[in-house]
C-alpha positions as CSV (number, residue, x, y, z in Angstrom):
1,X,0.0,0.0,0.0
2,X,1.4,3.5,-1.0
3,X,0.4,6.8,0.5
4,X,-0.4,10.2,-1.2
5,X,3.0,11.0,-0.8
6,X,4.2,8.0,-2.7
7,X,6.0,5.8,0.2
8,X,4.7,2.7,2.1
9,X,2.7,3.9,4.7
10,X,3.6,0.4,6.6
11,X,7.1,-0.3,8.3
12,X,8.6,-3.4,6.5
13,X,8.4,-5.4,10.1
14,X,5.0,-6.0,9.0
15,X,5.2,-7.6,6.2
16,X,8.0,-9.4,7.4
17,X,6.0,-10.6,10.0
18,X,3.0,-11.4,8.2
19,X,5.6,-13.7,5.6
20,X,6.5,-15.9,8.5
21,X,2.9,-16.2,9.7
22,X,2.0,-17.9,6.0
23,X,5.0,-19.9,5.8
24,X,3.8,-21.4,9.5
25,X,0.5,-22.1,8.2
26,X,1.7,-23.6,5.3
27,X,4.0,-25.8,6.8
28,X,1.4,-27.1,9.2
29,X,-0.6,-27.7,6.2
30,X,1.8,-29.8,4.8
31,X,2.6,-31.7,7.8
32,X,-1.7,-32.7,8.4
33,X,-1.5,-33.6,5.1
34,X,1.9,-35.9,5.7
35,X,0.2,-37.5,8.8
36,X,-3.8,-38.2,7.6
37,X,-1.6,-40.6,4.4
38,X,0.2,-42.5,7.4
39,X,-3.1,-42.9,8.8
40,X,-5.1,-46.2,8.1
41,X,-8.1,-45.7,5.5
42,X,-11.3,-44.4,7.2
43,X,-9.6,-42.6,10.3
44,X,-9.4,-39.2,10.7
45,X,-7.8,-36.6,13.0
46,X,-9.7,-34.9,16.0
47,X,-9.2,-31.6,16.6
48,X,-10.5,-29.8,19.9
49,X,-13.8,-28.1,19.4
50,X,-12.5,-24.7,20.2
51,X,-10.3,-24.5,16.7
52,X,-11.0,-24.3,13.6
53,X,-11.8,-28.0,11.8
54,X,-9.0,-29.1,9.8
55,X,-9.0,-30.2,6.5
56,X,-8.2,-33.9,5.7
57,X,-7.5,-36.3,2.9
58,X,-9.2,-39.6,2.5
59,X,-7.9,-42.1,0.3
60,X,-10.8,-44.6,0.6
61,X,-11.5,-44.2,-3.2
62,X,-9.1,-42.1,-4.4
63,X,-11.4,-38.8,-4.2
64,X,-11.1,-36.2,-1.9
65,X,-13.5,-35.6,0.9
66,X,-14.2,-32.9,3.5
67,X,-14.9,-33.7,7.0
68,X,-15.4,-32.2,10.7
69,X,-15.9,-33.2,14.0
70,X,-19.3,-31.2,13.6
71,X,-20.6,-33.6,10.7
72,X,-20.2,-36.7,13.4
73,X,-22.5,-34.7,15.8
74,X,-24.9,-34.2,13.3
75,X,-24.9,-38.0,12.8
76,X,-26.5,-38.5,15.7
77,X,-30.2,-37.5,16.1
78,X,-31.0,-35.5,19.6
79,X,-35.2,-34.8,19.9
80,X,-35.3,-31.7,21.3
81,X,-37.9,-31.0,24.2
82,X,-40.8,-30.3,21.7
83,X,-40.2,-33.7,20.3
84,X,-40.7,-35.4,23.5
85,X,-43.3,-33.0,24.8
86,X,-45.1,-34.0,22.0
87,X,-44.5,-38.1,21.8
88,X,-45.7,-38.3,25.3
89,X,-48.8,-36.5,24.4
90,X,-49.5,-39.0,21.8
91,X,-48.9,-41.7,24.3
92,X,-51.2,-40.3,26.4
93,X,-53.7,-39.9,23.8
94,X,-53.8,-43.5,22.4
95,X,-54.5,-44.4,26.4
96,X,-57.4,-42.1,25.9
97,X,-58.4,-43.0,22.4
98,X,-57.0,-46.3,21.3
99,X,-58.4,-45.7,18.1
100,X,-56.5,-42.7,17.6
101,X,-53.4,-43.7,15.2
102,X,-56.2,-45.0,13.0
103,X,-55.9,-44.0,9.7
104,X,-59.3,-43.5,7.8
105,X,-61.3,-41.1,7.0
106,X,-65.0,-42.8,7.1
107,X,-67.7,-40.5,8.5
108,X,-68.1,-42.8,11.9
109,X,-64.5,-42.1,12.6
110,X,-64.4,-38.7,12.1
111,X,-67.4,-38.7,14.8
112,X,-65.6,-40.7,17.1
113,X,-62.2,-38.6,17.0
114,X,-64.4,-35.7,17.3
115,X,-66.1,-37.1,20.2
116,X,-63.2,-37.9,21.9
117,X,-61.4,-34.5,21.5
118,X,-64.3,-32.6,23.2
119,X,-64.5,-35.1,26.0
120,X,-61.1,-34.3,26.6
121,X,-61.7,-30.8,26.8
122,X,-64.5,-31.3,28.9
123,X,-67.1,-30.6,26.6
124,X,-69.6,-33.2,27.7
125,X,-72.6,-32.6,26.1
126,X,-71.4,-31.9,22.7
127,X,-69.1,-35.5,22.9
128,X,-72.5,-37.1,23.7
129,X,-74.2,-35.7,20.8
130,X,-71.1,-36.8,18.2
131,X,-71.7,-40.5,20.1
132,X,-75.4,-40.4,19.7
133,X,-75.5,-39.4,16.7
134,X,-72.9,-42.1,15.8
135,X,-74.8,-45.0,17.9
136,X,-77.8,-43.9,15.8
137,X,-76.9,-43.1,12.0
138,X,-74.2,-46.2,11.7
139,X,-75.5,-49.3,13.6
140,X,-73.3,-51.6,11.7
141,X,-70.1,-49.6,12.5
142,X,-67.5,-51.3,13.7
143,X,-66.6,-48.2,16.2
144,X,-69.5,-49.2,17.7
145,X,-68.2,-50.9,21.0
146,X,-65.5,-48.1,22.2
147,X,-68.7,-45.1,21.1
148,X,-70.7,-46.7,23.6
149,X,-68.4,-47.3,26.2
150,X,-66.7,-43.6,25.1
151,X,-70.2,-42.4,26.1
152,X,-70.5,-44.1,29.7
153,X,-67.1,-42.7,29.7
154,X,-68.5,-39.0,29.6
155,X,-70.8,-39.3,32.3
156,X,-68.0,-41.0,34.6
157,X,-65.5,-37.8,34.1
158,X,-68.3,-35.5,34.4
159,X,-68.9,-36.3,38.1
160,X,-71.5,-35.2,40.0
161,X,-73.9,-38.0,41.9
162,X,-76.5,-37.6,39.4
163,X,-73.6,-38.2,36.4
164,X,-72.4,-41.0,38.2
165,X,-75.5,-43.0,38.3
166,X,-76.1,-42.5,34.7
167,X,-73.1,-43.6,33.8
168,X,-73.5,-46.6,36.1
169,X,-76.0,-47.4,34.1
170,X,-74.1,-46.8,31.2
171,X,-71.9,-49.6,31.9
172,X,-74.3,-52.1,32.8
173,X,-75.7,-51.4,29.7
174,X,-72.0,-51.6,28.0
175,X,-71.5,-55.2,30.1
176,X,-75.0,-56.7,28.8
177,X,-74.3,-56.2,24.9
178,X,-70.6,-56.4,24.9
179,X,-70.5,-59.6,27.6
180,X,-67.3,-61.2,25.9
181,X,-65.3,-57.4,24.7
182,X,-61.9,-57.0,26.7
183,X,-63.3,-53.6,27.4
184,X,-66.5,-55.4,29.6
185,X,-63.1,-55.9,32.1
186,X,-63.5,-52.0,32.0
187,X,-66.6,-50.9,32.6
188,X,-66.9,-53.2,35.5
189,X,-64.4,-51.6,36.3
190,X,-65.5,-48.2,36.0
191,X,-68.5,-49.5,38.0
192,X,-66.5,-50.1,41.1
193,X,-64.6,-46.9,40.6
194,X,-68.0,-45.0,40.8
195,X,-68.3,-46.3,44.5
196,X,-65.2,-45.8,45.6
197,X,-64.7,-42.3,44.6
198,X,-68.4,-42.0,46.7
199,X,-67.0,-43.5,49.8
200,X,-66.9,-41.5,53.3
201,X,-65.0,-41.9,56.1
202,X,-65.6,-44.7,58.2
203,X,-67.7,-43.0,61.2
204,X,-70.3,-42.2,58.4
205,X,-72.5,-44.1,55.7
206,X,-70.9,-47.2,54.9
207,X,-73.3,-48.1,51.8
208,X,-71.0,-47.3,49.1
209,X,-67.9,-49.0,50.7
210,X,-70.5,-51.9,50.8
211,X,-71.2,-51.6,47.5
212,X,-67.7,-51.1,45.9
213,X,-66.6,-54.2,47.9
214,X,-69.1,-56.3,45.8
215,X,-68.4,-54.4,42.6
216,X,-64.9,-54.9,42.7
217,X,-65.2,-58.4,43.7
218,X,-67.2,-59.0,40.6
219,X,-65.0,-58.0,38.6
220,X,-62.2,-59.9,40.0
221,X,-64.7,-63.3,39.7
222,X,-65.6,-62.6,36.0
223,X,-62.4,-61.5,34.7
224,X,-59.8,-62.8,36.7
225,X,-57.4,-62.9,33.1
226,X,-57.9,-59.2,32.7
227,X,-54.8,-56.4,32.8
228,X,-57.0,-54.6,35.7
229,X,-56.7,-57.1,37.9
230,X,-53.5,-55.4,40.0
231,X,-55.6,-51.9,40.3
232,X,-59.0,-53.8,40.9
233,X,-57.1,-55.8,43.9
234,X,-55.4,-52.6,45.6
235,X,-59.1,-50.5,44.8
236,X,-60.6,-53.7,47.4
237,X,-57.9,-53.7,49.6
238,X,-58.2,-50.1,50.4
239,X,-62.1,-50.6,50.6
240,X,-61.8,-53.4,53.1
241,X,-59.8,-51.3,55.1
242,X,-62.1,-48.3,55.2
243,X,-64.9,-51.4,56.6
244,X,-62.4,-52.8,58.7
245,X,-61.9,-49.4,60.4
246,X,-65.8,-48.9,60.8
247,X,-65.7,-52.3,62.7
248,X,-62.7,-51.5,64.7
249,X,-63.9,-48.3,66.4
250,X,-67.5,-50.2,67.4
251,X,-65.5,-52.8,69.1
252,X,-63.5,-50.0,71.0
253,X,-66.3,-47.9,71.7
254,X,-68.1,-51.1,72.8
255,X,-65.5,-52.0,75.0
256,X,-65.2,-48.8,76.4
257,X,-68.7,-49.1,77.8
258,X,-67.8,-52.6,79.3
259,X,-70.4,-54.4,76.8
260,X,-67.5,-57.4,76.3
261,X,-70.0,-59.8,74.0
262,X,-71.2,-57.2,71.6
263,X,-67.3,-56.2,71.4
264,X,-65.7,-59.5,71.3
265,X,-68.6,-60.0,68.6
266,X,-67.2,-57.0,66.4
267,X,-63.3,-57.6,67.0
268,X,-63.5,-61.0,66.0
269,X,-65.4,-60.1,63.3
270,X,-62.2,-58.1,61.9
271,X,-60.2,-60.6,62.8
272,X,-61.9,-63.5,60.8
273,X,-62.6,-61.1,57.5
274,X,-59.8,-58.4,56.8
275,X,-56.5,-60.2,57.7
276,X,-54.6,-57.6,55.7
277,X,-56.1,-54.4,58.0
278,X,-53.1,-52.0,58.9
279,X,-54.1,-52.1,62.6
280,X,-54.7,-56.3,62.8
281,X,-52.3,-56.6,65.6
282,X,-54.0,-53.6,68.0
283,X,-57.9,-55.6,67.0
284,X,-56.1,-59.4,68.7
285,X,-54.7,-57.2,71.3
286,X,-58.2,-55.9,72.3
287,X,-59.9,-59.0,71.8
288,X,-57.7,-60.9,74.2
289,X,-58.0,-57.9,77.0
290,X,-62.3,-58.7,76.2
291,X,-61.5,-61.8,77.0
292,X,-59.5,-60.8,80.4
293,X,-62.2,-58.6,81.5
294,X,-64.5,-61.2,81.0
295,X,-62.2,-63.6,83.4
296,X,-61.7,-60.9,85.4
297,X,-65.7,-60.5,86.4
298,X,-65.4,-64.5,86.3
299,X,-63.3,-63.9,89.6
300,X,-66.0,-62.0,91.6
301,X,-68.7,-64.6,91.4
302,X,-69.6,-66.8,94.4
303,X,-69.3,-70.1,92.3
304,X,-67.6,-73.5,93.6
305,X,-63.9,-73.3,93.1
306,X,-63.7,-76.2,90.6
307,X,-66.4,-75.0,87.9
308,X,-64.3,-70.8,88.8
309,X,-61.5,-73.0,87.8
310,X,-62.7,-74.2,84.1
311,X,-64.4,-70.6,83.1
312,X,-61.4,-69.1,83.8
313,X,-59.4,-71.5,82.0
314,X,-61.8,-70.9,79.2
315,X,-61.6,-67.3,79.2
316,X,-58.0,-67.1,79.6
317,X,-57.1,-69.8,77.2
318,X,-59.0,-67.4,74.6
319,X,-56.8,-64.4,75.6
320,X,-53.7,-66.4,75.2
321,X,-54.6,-67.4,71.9
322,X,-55.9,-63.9,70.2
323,X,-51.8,-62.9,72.0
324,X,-50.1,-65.5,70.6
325,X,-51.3,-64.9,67.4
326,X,-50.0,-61.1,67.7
327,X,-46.5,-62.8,68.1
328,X,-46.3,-64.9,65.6
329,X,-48.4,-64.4,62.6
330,X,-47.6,-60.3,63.1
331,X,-44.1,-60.5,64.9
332,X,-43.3,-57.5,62.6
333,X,-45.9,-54.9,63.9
334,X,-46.1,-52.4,65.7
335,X,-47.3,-53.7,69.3
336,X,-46.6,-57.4,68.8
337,X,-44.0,-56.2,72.3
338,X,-47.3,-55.3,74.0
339,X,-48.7,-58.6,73.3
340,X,-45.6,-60.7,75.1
341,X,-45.9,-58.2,78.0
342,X,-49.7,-59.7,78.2
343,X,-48.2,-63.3,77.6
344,X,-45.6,-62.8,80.4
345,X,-48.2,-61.4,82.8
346,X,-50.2,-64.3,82.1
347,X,-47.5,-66.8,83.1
348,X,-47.9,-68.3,79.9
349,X,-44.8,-69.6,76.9
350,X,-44.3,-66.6,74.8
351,X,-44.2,-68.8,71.2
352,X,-41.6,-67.5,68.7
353,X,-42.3,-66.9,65.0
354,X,-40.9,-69.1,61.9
355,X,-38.9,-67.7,59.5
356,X,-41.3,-68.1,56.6
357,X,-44.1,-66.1,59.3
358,X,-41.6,-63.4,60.4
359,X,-40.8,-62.7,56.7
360,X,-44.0,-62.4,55.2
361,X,-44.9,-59.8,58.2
362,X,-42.4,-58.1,57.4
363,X,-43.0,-57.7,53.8
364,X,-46.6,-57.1,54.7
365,X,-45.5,-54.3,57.0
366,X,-43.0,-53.2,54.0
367,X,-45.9,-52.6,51.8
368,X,-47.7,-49.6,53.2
369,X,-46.9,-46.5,52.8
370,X,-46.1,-44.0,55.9
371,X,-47.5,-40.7,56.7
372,X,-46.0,-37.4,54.7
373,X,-47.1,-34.2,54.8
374,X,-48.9,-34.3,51.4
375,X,-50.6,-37.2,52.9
376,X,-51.7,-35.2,56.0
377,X,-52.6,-32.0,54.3
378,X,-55.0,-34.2,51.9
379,X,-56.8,-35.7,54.7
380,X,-57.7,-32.4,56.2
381,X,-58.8,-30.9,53.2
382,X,-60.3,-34.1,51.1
383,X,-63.6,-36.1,52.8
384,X,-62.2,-39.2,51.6
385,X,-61.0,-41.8,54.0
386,X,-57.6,-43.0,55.2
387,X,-56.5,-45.4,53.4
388,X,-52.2,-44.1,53.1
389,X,-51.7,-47.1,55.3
390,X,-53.1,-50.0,53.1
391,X,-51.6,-53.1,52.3
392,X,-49.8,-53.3,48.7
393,X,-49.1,-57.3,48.7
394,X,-51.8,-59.9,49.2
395,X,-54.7,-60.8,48.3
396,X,-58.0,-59.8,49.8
397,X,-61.0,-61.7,50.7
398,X,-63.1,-62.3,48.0
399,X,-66.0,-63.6,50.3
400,X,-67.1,-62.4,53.5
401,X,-66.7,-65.6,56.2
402,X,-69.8,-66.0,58.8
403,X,-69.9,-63.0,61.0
404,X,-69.6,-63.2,64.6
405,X,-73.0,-61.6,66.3
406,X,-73.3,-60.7,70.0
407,X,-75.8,-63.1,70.7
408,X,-73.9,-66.0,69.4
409,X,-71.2,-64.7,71.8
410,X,-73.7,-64.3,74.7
411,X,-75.2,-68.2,74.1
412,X,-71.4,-69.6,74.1
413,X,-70.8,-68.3,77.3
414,X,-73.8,-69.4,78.9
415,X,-73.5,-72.8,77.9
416,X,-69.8,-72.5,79.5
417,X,-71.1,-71.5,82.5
418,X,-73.7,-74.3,82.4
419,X,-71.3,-77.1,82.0
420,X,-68.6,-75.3,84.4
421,X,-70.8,-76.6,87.3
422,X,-71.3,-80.5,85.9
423,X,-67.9,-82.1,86.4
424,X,-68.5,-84.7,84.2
425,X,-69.3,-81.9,81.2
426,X,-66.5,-80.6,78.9
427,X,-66.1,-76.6,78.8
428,X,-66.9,-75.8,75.5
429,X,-65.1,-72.8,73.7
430,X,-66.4,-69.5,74.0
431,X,-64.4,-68.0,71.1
432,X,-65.8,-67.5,67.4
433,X,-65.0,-71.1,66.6
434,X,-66.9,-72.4,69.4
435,X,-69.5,-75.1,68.6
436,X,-72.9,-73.3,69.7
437,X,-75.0,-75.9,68.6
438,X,-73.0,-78.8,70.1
439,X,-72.1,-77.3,73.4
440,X,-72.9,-79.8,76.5
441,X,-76.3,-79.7,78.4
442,X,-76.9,-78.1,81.6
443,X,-75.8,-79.9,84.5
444,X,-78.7,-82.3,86.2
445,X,-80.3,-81.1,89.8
446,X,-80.6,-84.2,90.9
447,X,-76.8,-84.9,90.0
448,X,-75.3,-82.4,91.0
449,X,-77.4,-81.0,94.0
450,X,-77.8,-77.8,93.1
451,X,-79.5,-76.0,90.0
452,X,-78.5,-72.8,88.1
453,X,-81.2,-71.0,90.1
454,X,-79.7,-72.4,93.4
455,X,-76.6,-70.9,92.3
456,X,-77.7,-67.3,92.6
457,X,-75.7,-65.9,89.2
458,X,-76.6,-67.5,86.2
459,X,-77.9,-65.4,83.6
460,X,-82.2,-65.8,83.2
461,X,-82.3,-67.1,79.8
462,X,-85.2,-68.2,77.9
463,X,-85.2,-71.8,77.2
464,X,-85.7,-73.6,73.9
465,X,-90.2,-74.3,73.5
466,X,-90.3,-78.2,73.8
467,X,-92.9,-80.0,71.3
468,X,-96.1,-81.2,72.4
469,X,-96.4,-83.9,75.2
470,X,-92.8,-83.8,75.2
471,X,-91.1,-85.5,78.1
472,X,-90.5,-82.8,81.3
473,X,-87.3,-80.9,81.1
474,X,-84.9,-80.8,84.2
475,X,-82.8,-77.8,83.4
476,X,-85.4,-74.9,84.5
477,X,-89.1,-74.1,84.0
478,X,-90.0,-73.4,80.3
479,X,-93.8,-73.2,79.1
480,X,-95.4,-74.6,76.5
481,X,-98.2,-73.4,74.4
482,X,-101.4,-75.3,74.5
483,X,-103.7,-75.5,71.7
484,X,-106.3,-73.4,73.2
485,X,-103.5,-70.4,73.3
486,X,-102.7,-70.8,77.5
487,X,-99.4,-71.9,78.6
488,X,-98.6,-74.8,81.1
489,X,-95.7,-75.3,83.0
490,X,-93.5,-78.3,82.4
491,X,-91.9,-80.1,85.3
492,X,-88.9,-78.5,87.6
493,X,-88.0,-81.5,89.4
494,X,-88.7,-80.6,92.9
495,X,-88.5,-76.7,92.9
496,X,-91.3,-74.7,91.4
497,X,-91.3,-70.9,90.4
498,X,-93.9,-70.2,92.5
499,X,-96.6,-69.3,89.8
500,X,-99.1,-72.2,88.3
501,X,-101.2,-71.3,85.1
502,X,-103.4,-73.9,84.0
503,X,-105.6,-74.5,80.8
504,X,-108.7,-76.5,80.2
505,X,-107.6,-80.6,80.5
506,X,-104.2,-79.7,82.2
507,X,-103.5,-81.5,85.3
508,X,-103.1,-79.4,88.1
509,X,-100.3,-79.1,91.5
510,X,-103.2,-81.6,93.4
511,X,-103.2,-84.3,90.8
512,X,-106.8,-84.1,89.8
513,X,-108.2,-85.6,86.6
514,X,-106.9,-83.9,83.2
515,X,-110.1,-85.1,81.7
516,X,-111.4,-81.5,79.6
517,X,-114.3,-80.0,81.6
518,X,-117.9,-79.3,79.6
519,X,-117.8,-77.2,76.9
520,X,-118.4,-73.4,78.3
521,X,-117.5,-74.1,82.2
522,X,-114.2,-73.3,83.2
523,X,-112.3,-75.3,86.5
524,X,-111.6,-73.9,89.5
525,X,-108.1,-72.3,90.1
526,X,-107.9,-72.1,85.6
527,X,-107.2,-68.8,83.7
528,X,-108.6,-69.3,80.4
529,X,-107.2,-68.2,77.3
530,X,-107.8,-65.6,75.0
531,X,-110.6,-66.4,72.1
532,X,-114.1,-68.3,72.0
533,X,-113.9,-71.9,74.4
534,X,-115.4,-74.1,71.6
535,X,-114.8,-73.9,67.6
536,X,-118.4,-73.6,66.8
537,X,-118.9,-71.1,64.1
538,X,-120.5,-67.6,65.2
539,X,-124.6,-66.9,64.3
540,X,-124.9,-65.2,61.6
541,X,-125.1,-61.2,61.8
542,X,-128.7,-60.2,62.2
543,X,-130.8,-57.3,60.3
544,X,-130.7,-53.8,62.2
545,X,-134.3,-53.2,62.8
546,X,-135.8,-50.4,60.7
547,X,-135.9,-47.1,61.8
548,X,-139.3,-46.3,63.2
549,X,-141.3,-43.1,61.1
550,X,-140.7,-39.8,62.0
551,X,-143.5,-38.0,63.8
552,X,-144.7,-34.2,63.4
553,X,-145.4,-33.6,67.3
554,X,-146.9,-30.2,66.2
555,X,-149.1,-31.5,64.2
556,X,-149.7,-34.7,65.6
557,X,-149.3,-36.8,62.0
558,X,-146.9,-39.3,61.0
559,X,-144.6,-38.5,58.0
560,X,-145.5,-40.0,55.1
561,X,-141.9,-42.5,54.3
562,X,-141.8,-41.9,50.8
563,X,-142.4,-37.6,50.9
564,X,-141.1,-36.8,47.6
565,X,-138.7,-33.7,48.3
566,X,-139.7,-30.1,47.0
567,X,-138.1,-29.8,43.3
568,X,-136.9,-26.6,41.7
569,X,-137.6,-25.8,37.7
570,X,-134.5,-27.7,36.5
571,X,-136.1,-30.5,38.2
572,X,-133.3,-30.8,41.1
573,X,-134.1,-31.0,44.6
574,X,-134.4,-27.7,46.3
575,X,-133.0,-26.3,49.2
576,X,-135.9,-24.6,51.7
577,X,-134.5,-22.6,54.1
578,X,-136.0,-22.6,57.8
579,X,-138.5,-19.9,58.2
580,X,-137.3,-17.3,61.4
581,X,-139.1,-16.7,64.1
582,X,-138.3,-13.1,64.2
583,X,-140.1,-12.1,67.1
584,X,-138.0,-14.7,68.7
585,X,-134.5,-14.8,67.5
586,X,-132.5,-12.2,66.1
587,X,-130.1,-12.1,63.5
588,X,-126.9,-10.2,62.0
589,X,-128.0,-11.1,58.7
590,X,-132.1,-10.8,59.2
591,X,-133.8,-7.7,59.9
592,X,-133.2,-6.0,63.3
593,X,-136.3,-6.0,66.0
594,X,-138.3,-2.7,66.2
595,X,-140.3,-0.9,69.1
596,X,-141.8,-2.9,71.9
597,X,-139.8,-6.1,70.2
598,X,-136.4,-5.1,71.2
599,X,-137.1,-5.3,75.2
600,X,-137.9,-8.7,74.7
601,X,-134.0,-10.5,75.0
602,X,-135.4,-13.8,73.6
């Protein structure tokens, strides 16, 4: 470069400096070059991503090729968030609509995909029109099946109790044409679901936890080969729970009132049904201290020491049991430690646990889930009940074993106490698996000297109604109904209650005759029943006399009977007023007395 004046404006170090610059770059041009030919074919240099690529020779096929570290990126294919945004959205979709990767464009698909857009935008009503309008135009469509079941669908995300039992409906509908469809796994599903998402907590209306339970169950009966199966089986065990809980809290609250049958009734009614409830272990622990109360009032009683000595080995073989359980078949709970403490007290072997029963408790306990603080807040702003606690593993009861009833309870312990005093007896069980039916008789007076009156604390009971002309009972006095409706005593042995009631042809306390008295007379000493004393039928009702004829007493003449009435000019009968006596009564409504008429009051 030359100025105006004609001289290089540069000093020559510059382009002295810029010469040896080219002949570096040169150089390491050459040398690249030198080294990619000692290379082996297909291998090429790196060069650190902060410089500028190199140029390289390839002599795969003679030709000359340009490549960069950039172009072996680009080889390899990175989605970019958008991409994967949008594939999960599709996978979410075909959950939604299966049919949606469909390709067609018939006029019954178009309706369905329509349909199913606006149900997932919440547009209910129009979705059900599309489906209608589907259901109804194109019978033979083969979309058929998923627009009807699409349609219970709508009324199921809709919500709402009045939604819910349409679209219960819905399904049943869905089940009765489409009996064999995969998708008939699904709305019985969906059927359960509708009860569970209804269900309260356990201190209120149990009637849709009730009704889940069955639901669900059906569905695990009918379609036990079905990919719902897993969610069907935790949806019942965390309905089982919710009932077991209901159960639980009656026991306590009956056992906090000291009622120990109806709450030994209601414990060992959890027990027996939900083996898998969260709080199993605290339910055997309250049975058996039911048990010890109950052997505990067993203590106070003025009862011979041998037949104190069976009911409370009865009593407290029960509690040792319902403990013993606790420590073995749930040695990984929470209070199984309380129930050894009770086994120690008792004086009696604290059993240990196998290894195959102390591992599946543990992986039982494993399962449920503990408390957070999302789990918390939910259950103080949700109605729903607690269920964070439920099982995961097992499987739940898919039929509901004989419940145990406080009366059932009450019975067994009677006939304990009734056997306690016969030595020769056997004590039967007083737990749930007692036999009630085969439990031992009452001990004999005459055996054993004494009755269960004599004793002075059995429980009154009502006794069983012996068949007619039955042979005379010795356990206590029972009546029997006569044909005539009166009851008679049977025999007592040599004690009495004190009151006789006889009937017509009973024999009574003196021995007399049972021969039946005349008809219409009635013994000495009898109270007779309620009803007629014969069958004879009743005479027949008789005619009311008739009604004599009216009499005119003012003008001394009868009445004719058959007066025709006065009739008006439409030929109706007509209404005559009663003429006034207006120098005798006065009226609002009639003209008002005048002169000498008004001093007169009457």
């Amino acid at each position: 470069m030359v100025s105006l004046f004609g001289k290089s404006a540069l000093p020559r170090s510059f382009f002295i400096r810029r010469g040896v610059a080219v002949a570096l770059l040169m150089g390491g041009i050459a040398a690249s070059a030198c080294a990619q030919q000692s290379l082996p074919p297909g291998t090429t240099t790196a060069t650190p991503d902060d410089q500028t690529p190199t140029a390289v020779l390839s002599n795969n096929s003679g030709k000359k090729t340009r490549k960069s570290t950039q172009d072996k990126k680009d080889e390899k294919v990175v989605q970019s968030k958008d991409t994967v945004k949008s594939e999960k959205a599709r996978k979410q979709q075909m959950k939604v609509n299966p049919l949606g990767d469909v390709k067609s464009s018939q006029p019954d698909k178009l309706l369905y995909d329509k349909a199913m857009v606006a149900i997932n935008k919440g547009r209910f009503e129009v979705a059900r029109l599309d489906l209608q309008t589907l259901l109804s135009t194109y019978p033979d469509s083969e979309y058929q099946m998923r627009s009807k079941l699409a349609f219970a669908d709508s009324w199921y995300r809709e919500g709402g109790s009045a939604a819910l039992a349409q679209a219960e409906t819905e399904y049943h509908d869905f089940i009765i044409f489409f009996p064999n469809a995969p998708e008939a796994a699904e709305a019985q599903m969906r059927i359960g679901d509708i009860y569970f998402k209804q269900m309260d907590r356990p201190d209120r209306d149990y009637t849709k936890g009730i009704h889940a339970q069955e639901e669900y169950r059906n569905m695990l009966a009918q379609y036990p080969d079905s990919s719902l199966v897993p969610e069907a089986k935790q949806h019942l065990r965390e309905v089982q729970e919710v009932l077991a809980q209901r159960e639980h809290s009656i026991g306590e609250f009956y056992a906090s009132h000291e009622n120990w049958v109806a709450s030994i009734a209601r414990l060992q009614t959890v027990v027996d049904t939900y083996p898998l409830y969260s709080h199993i272990d605290q339910v055997l622990i309250s049975l058996g201290d039911a048990y010890e109360a109950q052997s505990r009032f067993i203590r106070t009683l003025q009862l011979p020491e041998d037949a104190k000595a069976r009911l409370l080995r009865t009593y407290d073989d029960q509690a040792a049991a319902a403990y013993s359980r606790v420590a073995t078949q749930y040695a990984a709970s929470a209070h199984v430690e309380d129930a050894r403490d009770r086994l120690d007290a008792m004086n009696r072997p604290i059993p240990e646990p196998t290894p195959e029963q102390l591992a599946a408790s543990q992986a039982l306990e494993d399962s449920r889930q503990t408390y957070t603080l999302a789990n918390r807040a939910k259950g103080l702003i949700f109605r729903g009940p607690d269920t964070v606690q439920t099982a995961r593993i097992g499987d739940p009861a898919l039929a509901d074993p004989k419940a145990t009833l406080a009366p059932e309870v009450a019975h067994r312990s009677e006939e304990a106490y009734k056997a306690a005093l016969d030595p020769k007896a056997t004590v039967p069980a007083v737990g749930a698996n007692a036999p009630g039916d085969n439990a031992a008789p009452a001990a004999d007076a005459s055996a054993t000297g004494t009755t269960a009156a004599g004793a002075g604390s059995a429980p009154a009971s009502l006794q069983d109604i012996p068949a007619e002309n039955a042979a005379p009972t010795t356990a206590g006095s029972s009546f029997t109904d006569t044909p005539t409706g009166v009851a008679t005593p049977t025999s007592t042995g040599s004690r009495s209650t004190g009151v006789t009631i006889l009937s017509p042809g009973a024999t009574d306390s003196t021995g007399n005759s049972s021969t039946p008295p005349a008809a219409g007379s009635v013994p000495a000493g009898t109270i007779s029943g309620v009803g007629p004393r014969n069958n004879t039928d009743l005479p027949a009702v008789e005619k009311a006399a008739e009604a004599p004829d009216a009499v005119n007493d003012v003008a001394g003449q009868k009445t004719p009977a058959g007066q025709a009435p006065v009739l008006d000019k439409n030929g109706k009968p007509k209404k005559v007023k009663p003429g006034i006596d207006r120098d005798e009564e006065s009226s609002s409504t009639n003209k008002k007395k005048k002169g000498l008429k008004k001093l007169n009051p009457f």
